[in-house]
Backbone as numpy.savetxt, mean C-alpha at the origin, in Angstrom:
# Nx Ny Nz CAx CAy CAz Cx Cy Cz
11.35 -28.80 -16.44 9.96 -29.12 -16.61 9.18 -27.84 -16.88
8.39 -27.72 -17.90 7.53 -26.60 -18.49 6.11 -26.51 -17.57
6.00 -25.31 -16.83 4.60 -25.23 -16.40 3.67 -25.19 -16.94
2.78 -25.80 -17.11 1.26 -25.33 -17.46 0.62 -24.19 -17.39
-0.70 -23.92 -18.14 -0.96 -22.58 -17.89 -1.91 -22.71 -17.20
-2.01 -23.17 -16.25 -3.29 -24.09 -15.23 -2.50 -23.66 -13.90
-1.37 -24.20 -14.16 -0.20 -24.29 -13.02 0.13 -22.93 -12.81
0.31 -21.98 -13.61 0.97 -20.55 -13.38 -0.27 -19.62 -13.06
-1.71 -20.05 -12.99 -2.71 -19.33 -12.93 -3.05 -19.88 -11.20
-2.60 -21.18 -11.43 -2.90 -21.76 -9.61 -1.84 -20.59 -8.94
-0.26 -20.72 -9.40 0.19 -20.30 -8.50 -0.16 -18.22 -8.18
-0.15 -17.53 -9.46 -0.66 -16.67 -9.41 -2.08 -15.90 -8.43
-3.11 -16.82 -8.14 -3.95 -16.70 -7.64 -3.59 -17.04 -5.69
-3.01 -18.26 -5.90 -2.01 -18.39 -4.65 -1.24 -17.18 -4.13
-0.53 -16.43 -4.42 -0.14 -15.42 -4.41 -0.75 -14.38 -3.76
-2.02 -14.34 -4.09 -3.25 -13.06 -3.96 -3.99 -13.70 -2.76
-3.92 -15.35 -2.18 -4.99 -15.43 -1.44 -4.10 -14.78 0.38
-3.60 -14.57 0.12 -3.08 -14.45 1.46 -3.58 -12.41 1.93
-4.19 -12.04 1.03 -5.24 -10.94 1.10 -6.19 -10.87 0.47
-7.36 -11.88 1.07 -8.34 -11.81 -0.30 -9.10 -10.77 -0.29
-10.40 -10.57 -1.55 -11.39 -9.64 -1.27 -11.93 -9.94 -0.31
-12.69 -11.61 -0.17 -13.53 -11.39 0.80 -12.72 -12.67 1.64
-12.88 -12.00 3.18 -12.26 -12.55 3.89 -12.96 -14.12 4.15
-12.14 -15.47 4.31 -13.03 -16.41 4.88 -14.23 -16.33 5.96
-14.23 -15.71 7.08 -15.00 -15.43 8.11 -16.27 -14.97 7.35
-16.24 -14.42 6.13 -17.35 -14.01 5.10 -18.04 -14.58 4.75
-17.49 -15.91 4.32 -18.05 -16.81 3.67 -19.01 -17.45 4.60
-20.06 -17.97 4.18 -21.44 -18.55 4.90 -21.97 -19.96 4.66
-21.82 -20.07 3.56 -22.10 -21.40 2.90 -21.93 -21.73 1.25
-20.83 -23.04 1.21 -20.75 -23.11 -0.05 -20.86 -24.38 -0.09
-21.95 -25.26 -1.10 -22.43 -26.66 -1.83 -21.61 -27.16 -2.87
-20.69 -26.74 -3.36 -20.52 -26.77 -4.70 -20.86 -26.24 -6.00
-22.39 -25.85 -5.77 -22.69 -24.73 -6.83 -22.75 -23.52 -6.80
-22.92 -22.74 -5.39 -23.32 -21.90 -4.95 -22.64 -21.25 -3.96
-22.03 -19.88 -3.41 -21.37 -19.73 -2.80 -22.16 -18.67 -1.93
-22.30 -18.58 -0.84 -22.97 -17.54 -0.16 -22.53 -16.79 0.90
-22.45 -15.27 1.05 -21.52 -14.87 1.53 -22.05 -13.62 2.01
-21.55 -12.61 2.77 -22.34 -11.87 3.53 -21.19 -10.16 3.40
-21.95 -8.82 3.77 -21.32 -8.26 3.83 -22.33 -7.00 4.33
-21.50 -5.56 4.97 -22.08 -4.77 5.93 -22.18 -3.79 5.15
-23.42 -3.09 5.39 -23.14 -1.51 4.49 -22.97 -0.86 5.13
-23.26 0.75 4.43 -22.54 1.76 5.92 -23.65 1.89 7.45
-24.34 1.09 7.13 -25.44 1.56 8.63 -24.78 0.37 9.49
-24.03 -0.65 9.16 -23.78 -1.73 9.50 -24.87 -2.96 9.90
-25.71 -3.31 8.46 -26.30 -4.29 8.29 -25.97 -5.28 7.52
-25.89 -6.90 7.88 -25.87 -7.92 7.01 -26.58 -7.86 6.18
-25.69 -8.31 4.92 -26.72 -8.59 3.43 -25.56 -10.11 3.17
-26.87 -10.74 3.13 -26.28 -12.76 2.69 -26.74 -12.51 0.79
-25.50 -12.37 0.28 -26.02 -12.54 -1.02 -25.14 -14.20 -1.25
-26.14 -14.83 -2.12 -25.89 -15.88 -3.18 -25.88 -16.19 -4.29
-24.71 -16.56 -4.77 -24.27 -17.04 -6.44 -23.54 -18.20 -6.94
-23.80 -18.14 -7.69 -22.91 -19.61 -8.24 -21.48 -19.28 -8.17
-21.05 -20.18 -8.31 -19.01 -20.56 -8.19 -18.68 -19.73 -8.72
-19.01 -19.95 -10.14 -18.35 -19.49 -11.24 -18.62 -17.97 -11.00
-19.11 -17.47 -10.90 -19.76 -16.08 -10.73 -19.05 -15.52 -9.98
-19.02 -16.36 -8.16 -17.99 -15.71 -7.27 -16.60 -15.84 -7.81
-15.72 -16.48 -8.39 -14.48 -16.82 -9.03 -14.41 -15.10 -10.07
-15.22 -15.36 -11.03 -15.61 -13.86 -11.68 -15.18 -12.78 -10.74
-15.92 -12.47 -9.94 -15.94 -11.42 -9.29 -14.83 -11.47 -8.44
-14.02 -12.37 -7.92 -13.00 -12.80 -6.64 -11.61 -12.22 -7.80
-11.79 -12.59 -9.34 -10.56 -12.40 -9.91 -10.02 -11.13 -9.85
-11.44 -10.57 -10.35 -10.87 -9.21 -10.81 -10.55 -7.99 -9.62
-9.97 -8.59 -8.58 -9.27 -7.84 -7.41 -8.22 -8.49 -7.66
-7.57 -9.47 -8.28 -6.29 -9.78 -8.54 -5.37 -8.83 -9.20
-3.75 -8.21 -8.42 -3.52 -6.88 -9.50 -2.48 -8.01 -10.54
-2.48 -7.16 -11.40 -1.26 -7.44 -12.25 -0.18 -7.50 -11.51
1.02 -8.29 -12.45 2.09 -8.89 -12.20 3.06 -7.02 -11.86
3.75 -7.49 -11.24 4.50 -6.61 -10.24 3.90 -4.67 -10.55
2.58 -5.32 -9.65 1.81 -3.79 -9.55 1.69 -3.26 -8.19
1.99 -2.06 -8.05 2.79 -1.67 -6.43 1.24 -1.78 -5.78
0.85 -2.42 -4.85 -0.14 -2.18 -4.07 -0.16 -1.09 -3.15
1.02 -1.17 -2.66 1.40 0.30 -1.57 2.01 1.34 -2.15
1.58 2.47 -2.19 2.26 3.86 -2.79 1.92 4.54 -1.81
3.06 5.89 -1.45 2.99 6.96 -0.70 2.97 7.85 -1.39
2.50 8.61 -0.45 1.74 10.34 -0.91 2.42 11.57 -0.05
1.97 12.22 -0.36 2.66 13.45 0.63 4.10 13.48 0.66
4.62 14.30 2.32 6.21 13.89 2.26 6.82 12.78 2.39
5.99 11.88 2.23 6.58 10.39 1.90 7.00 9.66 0.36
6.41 10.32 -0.30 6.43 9.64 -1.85 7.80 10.43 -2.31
8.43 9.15 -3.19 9.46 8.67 -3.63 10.14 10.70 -3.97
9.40 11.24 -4.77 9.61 12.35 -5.68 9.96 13.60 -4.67
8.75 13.26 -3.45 9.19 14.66 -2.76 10.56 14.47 -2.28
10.91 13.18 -1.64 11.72 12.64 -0.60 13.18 13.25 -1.30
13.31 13.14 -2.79 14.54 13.00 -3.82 14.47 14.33 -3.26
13.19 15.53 -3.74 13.08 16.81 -4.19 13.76 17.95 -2.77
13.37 17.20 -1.50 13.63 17.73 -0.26 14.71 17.29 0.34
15.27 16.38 0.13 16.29 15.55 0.71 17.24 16.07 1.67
17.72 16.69 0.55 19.13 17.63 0.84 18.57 18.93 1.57
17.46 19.56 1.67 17.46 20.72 2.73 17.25 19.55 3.83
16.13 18.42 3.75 16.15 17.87 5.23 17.01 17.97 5.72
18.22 17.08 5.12 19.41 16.59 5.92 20.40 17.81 6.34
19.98 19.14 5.65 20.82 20.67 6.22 19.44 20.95 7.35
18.70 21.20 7.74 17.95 21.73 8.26 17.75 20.47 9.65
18.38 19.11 9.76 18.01 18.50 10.47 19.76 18.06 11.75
20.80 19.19 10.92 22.17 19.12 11.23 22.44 20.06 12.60
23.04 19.87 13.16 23.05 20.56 14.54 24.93 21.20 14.54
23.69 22.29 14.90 24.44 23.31 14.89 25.69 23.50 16.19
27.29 23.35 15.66 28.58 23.69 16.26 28.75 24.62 17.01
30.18 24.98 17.59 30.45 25.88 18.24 31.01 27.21 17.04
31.49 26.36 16.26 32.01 26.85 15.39 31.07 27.71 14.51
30.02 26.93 14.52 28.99 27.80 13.19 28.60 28.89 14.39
28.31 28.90 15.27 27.77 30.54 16.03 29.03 31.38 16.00
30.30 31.25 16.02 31.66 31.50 16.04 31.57 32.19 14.81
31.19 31.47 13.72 31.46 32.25 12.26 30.36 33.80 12.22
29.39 33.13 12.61 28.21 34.29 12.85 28.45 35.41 13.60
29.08 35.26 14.58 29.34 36.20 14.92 30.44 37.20 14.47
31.06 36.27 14.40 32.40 37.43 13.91 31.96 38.23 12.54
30.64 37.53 11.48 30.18 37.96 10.58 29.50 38.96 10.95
28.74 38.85 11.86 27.62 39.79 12.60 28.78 41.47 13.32
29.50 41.03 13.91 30.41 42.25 14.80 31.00 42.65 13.57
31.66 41.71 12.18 31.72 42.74 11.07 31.05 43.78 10.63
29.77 43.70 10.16 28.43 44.13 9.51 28.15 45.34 10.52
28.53 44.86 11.29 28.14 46.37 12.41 29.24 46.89 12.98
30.14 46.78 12.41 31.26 47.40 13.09 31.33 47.69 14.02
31.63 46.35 15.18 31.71 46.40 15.97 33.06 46.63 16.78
């Protein structure tokens, strides 16, 4: 059975509601034409703005990301590039040190100084 493009835009949007822009608890009152909805600025004051459906739908879409667009990316020593770039000293620099490796050192060390 062939989906619709009604159907792949329902489920698409489905997808996105499980983090919306604006959270339900936001919402204030909606008639059918009009959707009214509230939000804090930085002093932390309510502002009830109201608009039509269509308008909020407008504005609700375009926080929808594209199809497999990473929402989460890391930075610093977390992102993908450093992790490759450092890897290998981590995993030497995070190795614990033998009896054997002070053993080599030394006998390297009582060389060097002729001991």
């Amino acid at each position: 059975m062939r989906r619709t493009n009604k159907q792949r835009i329902a489920q698409y949007v489905a997808r996105y509601i499980r983090h919306p822009a604006v959270a339900n608890t936001r919402l204030h009152r909606y008639d059918g034409e009009v959707v009214t909805f509230w939000y804090e600025d930085r002093e932390g004051k309510r502002h009830f703005v109201t608009i039509e459906v269509q308008e909020f739908i407008k504005a609700l879409i375009q926080h929808i990301p594209d199809r497999n667009f990473k929402m989460i990316r890391y930075y610093g020593a977390y992102s993908r590039k450093t992790k490759r770039r450092y890897s290998r000293y981590l995993q030497r620099s995070l190795r614990q040190a033998t009896f054997e490796d002070f053993v080599t050192k030394a006998n390297k060390w009582s060389a060097e100084l002729n001991v």
